[in-house]
C-alpha positions in Angstrom: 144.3 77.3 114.7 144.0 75.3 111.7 139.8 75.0 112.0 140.1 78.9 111.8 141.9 79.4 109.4 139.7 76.7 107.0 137.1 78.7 108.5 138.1 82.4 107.8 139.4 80.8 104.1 135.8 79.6 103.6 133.9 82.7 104.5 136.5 84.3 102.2 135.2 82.8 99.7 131.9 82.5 99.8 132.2 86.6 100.1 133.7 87.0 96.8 130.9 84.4 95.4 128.1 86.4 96.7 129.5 89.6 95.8 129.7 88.2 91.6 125.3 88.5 91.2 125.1 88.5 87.9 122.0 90.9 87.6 122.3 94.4 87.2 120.5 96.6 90.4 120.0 100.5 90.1 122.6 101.2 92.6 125.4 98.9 90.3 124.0 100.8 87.2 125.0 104.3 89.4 121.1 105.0 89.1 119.2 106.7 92.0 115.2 106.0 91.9 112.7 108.7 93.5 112.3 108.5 97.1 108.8 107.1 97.8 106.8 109.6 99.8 104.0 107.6 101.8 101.5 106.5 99.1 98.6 104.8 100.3 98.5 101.3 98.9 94.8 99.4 98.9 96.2 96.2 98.4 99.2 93.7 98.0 99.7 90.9 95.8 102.6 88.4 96.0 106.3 89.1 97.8 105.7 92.0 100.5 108.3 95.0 99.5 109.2 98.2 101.1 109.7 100.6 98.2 112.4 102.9 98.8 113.7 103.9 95.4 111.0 103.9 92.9 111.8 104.5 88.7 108.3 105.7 87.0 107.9 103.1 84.6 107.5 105.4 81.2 111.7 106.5 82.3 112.7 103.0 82.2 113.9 103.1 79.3 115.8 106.1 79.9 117.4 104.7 83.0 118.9 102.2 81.7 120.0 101.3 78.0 118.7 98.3 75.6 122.2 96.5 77.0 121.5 96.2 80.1 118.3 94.5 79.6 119.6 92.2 77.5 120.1 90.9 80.6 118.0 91.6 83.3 117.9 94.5 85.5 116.4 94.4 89.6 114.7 97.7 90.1 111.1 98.5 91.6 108.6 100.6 89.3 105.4 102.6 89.6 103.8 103.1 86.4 99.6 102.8 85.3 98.5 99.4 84.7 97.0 99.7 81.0 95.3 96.1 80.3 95.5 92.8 82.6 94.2 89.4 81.7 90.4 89.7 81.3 90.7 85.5 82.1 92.3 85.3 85.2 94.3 88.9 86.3 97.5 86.3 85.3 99.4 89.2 83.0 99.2 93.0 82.5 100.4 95.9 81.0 102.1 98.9 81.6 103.2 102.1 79.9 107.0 102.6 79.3 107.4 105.1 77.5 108.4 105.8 74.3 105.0 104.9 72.6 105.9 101.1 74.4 104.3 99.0 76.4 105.8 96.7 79.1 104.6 93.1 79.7 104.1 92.3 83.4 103.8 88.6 84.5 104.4 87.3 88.1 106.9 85.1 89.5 105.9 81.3 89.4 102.6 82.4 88.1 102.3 82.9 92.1 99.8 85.7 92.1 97.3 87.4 89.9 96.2 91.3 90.0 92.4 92.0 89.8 90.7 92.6 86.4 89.3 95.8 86.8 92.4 97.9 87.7 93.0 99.0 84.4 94.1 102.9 85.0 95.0 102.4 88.2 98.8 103.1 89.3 100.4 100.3 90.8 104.3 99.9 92.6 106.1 96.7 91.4 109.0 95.2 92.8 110.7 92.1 90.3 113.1 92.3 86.9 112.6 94.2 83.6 114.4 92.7 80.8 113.7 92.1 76.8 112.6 89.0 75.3 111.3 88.1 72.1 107.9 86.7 72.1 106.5 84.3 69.3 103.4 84.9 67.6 101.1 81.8 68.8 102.1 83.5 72.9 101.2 87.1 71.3 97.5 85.3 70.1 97.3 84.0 73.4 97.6 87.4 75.1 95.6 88.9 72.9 92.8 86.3 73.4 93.0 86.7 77.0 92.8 90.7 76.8 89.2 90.2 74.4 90.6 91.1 70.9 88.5 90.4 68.2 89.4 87.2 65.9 90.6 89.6 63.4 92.9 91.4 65.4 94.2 87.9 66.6 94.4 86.9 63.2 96.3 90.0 62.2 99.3 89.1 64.3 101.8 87.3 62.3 104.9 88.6 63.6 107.3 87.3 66.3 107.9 90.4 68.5 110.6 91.7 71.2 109.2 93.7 73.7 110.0 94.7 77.8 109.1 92.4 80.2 109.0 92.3 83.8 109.0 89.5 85.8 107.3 90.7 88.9 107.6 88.9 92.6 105.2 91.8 94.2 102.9 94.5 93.6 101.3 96.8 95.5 98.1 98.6 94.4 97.6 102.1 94.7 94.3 103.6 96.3 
């Protein structure tokens, strides 16, 4: 009698631990994505993910507020890949609206996209959130996309911009 009730105590609580995520999903923030219809997807990269409810990337910003990506926010996007790493397809970019662009970099530097999918629309499973990003990692990115030396030269300001932090993408045909 006493092992169950240890027992019953200890799922209690692990329960109420699991249930205390700290990360903000678009069902807690009482937002409702698109339902997917069947897209046809050429290719995977990274985590496999079944996309069930998909925000377009340019209403990200509408979804949710500046607040709740202080932070970071688990949602799944489909948006038009804009640039990618010309060196190695590690980093790419994506419209998000508002005359912004979102930075996309993948999970343990696990995976990399191709280099020629720049206008292609892609379906990305990970976490948006804000960061500030210093000016020698802004040269670097800009190095990587083929800038010229006097566009790399003309960054001289630290910059916060929206990030995601992608564990899987899928690449539309």
């Amino acid at each position: 009698m006493r092992t169950l009730l240890r027992f019953s105590l200890f799922a209690l609580t692990l329960i109420t631990l699991s249930t205390c995520a700290q990360q903000t999903s678009n069902a807690d923030a009482g937002i409702t994505g698109e339902a997917v219809p069947a897209v046809d997807v050429a290719d995977s990269f990274g985590a496999k993910f079944q996309a069930e409810e998909v925000i377009p990337a340019d209403q990200l910003m509408t979804k949710f507020n500046a607040e709740a990506l202080a932070d970071t926010v688990k949602t799944t996007l489909r948006g038009e890949v804009n640039e990618v790493c010309q060196a190695k397809g590690c980093w790419m970019t994506i419209n998000a609206g508002t005359e912004e662009e979102m930075m996309v970099k993948f999970k343990d530097y696990g995976f990399f996209m191709p280099m020629d999918i720049s206008g292609r629309e892609v379906v990305m499973n990970g976490i948006a959130y804000y960061q500030v990003t210093p000016v020698d990692e802004l040269r670097h990115y800009a190095e990587d996309a083929g800038k010229s030396p006097e566009e790399i030269a003309a960054i001289t300001d630290p910059k916060k911009e929206l990030r995601f932090l992608a564990d899987g993408v899928q690449l539309l045909k």
